[in-house]
C-alpha positions in Angstrom: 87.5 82.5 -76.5 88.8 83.3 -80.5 92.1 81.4 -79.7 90.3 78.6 -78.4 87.5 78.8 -80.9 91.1 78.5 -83.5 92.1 75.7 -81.7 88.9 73.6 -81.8 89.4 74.5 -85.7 92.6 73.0 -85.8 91.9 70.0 -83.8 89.0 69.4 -86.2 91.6 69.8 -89.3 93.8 67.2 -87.6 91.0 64.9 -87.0 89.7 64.7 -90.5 92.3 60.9 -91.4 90.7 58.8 -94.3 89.1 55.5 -93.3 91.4 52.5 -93.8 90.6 49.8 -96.3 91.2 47.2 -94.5 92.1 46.6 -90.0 95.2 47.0 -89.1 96.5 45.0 -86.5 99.7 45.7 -84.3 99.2 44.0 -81.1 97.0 41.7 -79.0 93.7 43.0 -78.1 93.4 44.8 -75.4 97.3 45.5 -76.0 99.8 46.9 -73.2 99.0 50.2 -73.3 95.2 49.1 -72.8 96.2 46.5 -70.1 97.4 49.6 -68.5 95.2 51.8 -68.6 92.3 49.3 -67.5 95.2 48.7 -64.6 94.7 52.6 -63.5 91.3 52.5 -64.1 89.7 49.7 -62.2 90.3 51.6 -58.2 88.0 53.9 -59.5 84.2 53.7 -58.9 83.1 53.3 -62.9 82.3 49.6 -63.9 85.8 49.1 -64.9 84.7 45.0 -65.8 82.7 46.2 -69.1 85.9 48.0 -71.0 87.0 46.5 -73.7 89.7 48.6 -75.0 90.6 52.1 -74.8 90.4 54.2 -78.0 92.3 56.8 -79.6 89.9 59.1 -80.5 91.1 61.2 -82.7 93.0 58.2 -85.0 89.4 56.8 -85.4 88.4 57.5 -88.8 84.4 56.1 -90.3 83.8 52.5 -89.0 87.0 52.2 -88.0 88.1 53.0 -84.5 91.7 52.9 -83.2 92.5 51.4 -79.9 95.1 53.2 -77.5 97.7 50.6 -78.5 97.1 51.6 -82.9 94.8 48.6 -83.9 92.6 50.2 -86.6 89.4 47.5 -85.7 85.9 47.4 -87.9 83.5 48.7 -85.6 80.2 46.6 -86.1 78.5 47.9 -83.1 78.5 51.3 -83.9 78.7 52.8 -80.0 75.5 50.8 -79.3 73.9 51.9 -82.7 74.4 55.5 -81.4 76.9 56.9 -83.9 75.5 57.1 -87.6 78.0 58.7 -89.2 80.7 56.7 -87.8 84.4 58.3 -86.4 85.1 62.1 -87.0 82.8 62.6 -90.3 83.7 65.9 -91.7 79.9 67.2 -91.6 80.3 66.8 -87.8 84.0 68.5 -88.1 82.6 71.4 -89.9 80.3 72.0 -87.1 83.7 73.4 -85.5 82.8 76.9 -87.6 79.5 77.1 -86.6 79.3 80.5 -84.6 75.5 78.7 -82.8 77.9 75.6 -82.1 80.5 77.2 -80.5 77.9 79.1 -78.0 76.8 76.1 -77.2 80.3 74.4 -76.3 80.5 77.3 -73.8 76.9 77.0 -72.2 74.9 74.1 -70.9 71.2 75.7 -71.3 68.6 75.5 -68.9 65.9 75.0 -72.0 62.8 75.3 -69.8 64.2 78.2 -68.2 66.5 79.8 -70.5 66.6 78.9 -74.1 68.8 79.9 -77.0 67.0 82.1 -79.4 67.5 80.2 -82.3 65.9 76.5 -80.0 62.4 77.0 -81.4 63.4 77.3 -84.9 65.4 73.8 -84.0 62.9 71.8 -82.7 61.1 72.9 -85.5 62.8 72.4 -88.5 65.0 69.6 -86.8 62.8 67.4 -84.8 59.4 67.9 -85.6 59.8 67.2 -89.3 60.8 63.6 -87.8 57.8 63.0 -85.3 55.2 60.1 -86.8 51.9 61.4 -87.5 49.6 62.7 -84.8 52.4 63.1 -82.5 53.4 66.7 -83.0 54.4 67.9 -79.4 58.0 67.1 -78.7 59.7 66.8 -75.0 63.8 67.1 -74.7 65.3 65.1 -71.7 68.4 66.0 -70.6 70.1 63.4 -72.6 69.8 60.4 -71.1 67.5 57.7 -73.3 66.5 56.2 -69.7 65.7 59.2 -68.7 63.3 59.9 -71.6 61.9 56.7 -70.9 60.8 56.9 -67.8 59.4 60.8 -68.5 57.3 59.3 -71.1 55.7 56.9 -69.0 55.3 59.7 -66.2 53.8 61.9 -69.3 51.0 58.5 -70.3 50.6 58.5 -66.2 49.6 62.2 -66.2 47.4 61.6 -69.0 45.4 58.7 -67.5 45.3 60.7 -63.9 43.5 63.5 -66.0 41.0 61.4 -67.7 40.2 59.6 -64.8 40.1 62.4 -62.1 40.5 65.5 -64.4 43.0 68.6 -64.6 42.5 70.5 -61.5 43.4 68.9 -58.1 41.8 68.8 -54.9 43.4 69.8 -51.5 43.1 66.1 -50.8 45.4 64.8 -53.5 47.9 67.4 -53.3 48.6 66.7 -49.6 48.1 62.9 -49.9 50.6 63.5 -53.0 53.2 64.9 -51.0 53.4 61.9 -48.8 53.4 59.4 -51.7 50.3 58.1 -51.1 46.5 58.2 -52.8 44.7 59.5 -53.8 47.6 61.8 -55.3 50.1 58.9 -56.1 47.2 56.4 -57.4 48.0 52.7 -57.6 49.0 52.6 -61.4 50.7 49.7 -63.1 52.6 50.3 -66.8 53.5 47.0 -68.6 56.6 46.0 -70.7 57.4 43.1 -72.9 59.9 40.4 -71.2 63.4 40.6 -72.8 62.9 44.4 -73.3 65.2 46.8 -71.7 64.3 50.4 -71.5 66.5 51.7 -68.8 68.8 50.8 -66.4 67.9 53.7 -64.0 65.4 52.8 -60.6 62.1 53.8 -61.5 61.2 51.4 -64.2 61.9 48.4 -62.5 61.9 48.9 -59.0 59.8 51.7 -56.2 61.0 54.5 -55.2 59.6 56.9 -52.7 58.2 59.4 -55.3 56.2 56.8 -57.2 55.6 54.0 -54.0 52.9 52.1 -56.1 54.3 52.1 -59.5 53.6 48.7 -60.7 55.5 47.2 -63.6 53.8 44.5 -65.3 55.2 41.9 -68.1 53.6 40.7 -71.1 55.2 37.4 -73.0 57.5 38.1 -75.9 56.6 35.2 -78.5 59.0 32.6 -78.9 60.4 32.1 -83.1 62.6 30.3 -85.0 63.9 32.5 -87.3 63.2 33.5 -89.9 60.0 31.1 -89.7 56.6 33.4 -87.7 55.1 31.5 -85.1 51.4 31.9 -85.1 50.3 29.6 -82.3 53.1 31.7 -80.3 52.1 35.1 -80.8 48.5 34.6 -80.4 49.8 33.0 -76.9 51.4 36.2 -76.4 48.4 38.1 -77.1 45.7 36.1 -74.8 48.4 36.2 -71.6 48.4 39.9 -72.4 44.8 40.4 -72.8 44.8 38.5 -69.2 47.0 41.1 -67.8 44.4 44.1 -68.5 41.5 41.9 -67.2 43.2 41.2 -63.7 44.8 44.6 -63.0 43.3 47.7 -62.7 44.6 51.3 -63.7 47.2 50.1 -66.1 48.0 53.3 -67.8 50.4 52.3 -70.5 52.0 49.9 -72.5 55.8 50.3 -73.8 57.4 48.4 -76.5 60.5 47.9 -78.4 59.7 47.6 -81.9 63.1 45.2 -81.9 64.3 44.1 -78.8 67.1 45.6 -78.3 69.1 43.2 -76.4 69.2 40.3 -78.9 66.8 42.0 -81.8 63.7 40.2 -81.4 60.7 40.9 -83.2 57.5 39.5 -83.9 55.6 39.7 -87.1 53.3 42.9 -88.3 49.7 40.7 -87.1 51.2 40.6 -83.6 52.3 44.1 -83.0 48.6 45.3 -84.8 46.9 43.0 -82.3 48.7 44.0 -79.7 48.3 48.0 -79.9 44.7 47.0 -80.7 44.3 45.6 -77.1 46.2 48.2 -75.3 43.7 51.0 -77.3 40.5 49.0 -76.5 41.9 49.1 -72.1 41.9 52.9 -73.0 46.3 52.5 -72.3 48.8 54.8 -74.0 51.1 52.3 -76.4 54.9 54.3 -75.9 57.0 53.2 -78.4 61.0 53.3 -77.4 63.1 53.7 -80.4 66.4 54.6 -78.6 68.0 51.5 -79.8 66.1 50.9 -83.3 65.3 54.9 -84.3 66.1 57.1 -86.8 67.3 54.6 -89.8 69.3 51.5 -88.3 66.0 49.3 -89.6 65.8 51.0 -92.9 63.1 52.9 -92.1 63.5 56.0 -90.0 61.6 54.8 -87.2 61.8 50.8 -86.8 57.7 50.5 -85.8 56.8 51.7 -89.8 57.9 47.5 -90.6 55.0 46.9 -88.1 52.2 49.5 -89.4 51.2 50.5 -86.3 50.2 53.9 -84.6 51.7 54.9 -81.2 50.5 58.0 -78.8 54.2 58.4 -77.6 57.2 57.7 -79.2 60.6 58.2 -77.7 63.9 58.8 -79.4 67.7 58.8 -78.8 70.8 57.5 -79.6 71.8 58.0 -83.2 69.7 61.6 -83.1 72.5 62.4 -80.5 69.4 64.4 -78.3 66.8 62.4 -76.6 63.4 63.1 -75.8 59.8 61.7 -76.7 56.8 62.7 -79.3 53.5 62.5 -77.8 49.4 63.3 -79.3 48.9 67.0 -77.8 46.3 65.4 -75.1 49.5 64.0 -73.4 50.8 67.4 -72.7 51.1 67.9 -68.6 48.5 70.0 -67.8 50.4 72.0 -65.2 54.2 73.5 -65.5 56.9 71.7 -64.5 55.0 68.0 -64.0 57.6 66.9 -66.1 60.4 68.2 -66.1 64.7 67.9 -65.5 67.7 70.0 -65.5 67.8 71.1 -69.2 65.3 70.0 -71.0 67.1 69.3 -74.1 70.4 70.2 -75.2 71.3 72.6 -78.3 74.9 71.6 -78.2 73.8 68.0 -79.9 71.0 69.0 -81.4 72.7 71.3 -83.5 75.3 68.2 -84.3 71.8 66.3 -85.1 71.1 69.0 -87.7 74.5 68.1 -89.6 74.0 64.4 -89.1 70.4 64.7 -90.2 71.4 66.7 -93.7 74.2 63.8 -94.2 71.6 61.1 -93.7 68.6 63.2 -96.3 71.5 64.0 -98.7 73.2 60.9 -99.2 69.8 58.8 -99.1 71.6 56.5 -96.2 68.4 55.4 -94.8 67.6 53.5 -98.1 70.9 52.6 -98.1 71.0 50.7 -94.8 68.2 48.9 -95.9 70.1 47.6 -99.0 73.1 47.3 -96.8 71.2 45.0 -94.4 70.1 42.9 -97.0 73.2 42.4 -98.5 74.6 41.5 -95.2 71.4 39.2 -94.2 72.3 37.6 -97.5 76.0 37.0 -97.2 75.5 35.4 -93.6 72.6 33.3 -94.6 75.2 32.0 -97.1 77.8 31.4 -94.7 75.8 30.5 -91.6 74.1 28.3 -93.5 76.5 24.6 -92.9 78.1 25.8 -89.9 76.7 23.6 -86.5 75.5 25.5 -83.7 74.8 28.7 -84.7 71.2 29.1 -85.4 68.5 32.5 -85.1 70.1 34.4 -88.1 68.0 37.5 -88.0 67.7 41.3 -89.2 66.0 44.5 -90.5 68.3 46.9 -92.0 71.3 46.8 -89.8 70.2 45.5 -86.3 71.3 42.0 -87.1 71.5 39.1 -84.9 72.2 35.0 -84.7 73.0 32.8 -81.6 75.2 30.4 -81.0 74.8 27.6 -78.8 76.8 28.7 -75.8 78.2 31.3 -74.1 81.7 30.1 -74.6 81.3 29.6 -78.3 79.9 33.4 -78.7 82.8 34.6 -77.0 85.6 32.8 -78.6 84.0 34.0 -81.9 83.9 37.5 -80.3 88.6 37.4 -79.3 88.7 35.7 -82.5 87.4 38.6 -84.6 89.1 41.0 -82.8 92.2 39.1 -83.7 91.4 40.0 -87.4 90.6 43.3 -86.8 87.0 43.7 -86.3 85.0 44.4 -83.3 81.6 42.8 -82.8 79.3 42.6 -79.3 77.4 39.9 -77.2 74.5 40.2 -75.7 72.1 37.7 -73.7 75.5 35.5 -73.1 75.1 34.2 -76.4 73.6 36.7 -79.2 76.1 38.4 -81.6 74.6 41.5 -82.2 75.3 43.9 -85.3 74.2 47.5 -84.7 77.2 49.3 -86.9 76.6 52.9 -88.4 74.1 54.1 -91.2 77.8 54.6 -93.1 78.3 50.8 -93.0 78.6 49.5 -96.5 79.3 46.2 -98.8 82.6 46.7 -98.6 82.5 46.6 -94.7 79.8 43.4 -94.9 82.7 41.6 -96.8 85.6 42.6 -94.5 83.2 41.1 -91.9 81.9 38.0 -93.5 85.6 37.3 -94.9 86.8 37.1 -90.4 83.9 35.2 -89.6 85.1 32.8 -92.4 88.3 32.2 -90.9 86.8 32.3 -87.2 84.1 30.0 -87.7 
């Protein structure tokens, strides 16, 4: 194990390359070497059709990653918002010495089962310090956001089943449970907000045969032209949801993206306020998702602060590297193992959390985003401002968006900026979507804006 403990070491010393000041293009994009891999790739089973390039991992270097072919491209998407200290940050590297690390690069822990001694002290001083107020019991999935997703709406299931029936079951709904029927699999329905997206896994969109009567309900998303609120819209929204409660029973909770993660819609503060208002007054659990938006990329550590509101469960992932959810104590499963999955959280990336997390409080980089994002908003509003059919221009922090007016358009922008070096994502056929990392700054905005110049 010490030889390949010294290895690891090494690698890490290799890895630590200084960011570039500017792309660096040497071929087409994707290049040959690309073009061949994808070429090897796509007889496999993986969903060959969504690569866009394959990447030199260890040549990536802050918010620049470096394709297999030696592009050094600006990386505005930030691996789906999931990487906040970009490529190979040396916090993360000097994780390689870390005796607890290394453990946990030779185990996968069963945490439920078998925890490391030092996993209390983690979730303590790691993730509870981060949970909203009132929500100070913490679930770990086993890594997957969907995953965590769909636990917390089993979690606001479990909680309604107890108030309604209470915490001991009867011979009746135990048996009638094991067939998937009621009384033990009750006739529940959760709702979501159209446009959302929360998973991509079965159970929260379709049955299955462990939760037959699982109803998924949607509520309107208010329409907006940016950056101009829409009043008439959102109070719309509001009396079609208020509808929804009225004409079905047992709806146990209600789950929201603070911004909508695929295209970054949001409402305005009023609408989110009514709208937890009406799922509290329906006696509903409001579950907050902040895979997407958590932990900074809005300025704020958790995106639902812009919206003042108070949530019984929120669930995190992405750029805290762990997933899970934070839930009021009265959501805790009254029996062991009601919820429950392989691991049950993972020390491996929760002790790489603990390093991203001092980075983040040390170097203020949540405040900084914020600034960040207004200096980009700024800089596009300028330049966005006389060009035809490109409209929507919209952001908090770093989750920025704006539309253009068709598919085609979006994507010709999209092998255009790649072209000058910087990589940028679609999403709802027409949306470009900014999601980089919490290291993004002004001089990254400006190697952006200064492509889009030439590409617009």
């Amino acid at each position: 194990m010490l030889s390949g403990v010294l290895k690891l070491r090494q690698l890490g010393s290799k890895l630590a390359v200084s960011e570039p000041a500017s792309p660096v293009i040497k071929t087409l994009i994707p290049g040959p070497s690309s073009i061949s891999l994808l070429n090897q790739y796509q007889g496999m089973s993986q969903d060959f059709k969504t690569v866009k390039f394959f990447v030199d991992y260890e040549s990536c270097s802050g918010n620049y990653v470096a394709d297999a072919d030696g592009n050094l491209l600006l990386d505005t998407t930030g691996q789906d918002g999931t990487i906040p200290l970009g490529y190979n940050n040396q916090a993360l590297l000097a994780q390689l010495a870390n005796s607890n690390y290394m453990s946990n690069v030779m185990h996968r822990i069963s945490c439920h089962t078998m925890p490391t001694d030092n996993w209390p002290e983690l979730v303590k001083k790691i993730l509870i310090p981060l949970a909203p107020a009132g929500l100070g019991e913490v679930f770990n999935s086993c890594g997957c956001s969907s995953g965590s997703n769909e636990n917390a709406l089993k979690s606001a299931s479990i909680w309604y089943y107890k108030n309604k029936y209470g915490e001991n079951y009867t011979p009746e709904q135990l048996a009638s449970a094991l067939k998937g029927k009621p009384p033990g699999v009750p006739d529940f329905a959760f709702v979501r907000l159209a446009g959302s997206y929360h998973s991509n896994l079965i159970g929260l969109g379709k049955e299955t045969k462990y939760t037959p009567k699982l109803n998924m309900l949607w509520a309107p998303f208010p329409n907006r032209q940016y950056p101009q609120p829409n009043p008439s819209e959102e109070s719309k929204a509001l009396e079609e949801t208020q509808k929804l409660f009225k004409t079905h029973q047992n709806i146990c909770a209600f789950i929201i993206e603070p911004i909508l993660s695929k295209g970054t819609y949001y409402a305005t503060s009023k609408y989110y306020q009514e709208l937890a208002k009406i799922v509290k007054e329906n006696h509903a659990a409001l579950i907050i998702d902040e895979t997407f938006t958590g932990y900074g990329g809005s300025g704020k550590t958790w995106a639902f602060e812009h919206w003042e509101i108070n949530p019984d469960i929120l669930v995190y992932g992405g750029r805290t590297q762990i997933s899970g959810y934070f839930m009021k104590p009265e959501f805790r499963p009254p029996q062991g193992y009601q919820i429950s999955n392989t691991w049950c959280g993972d020390p491996l990336r929760l002790e790489q959390f603990k390093a991203i997390k001092a980075v983040v409080e040390t170097q203020d980089l949540i405040e900084k985003t914020k600034n960040v994002g207004d200096y980009f908003y700024k800089k596009l509003a300028n330049l966005l401002e006389s060009k035809k059919g490109i409209s929507g221009l919209r952001g908090l922090g770093l989750h920025i968006a704006f539309d253009f007016e068709s598919k085609d358009k979006a994507w010709k922008f999209v092998g255009d900026m790649l072209g000058k070096g910087v990589f940028v994502n679609v999403v709802n056929e027409k949306t470009v979507q900014i999601t980089p990392a919490l290291v993004f700054n002004k001089q990254h905005v400006d190697v952006f804006v200064e492509a889009a110049e030439s590409c617009l």
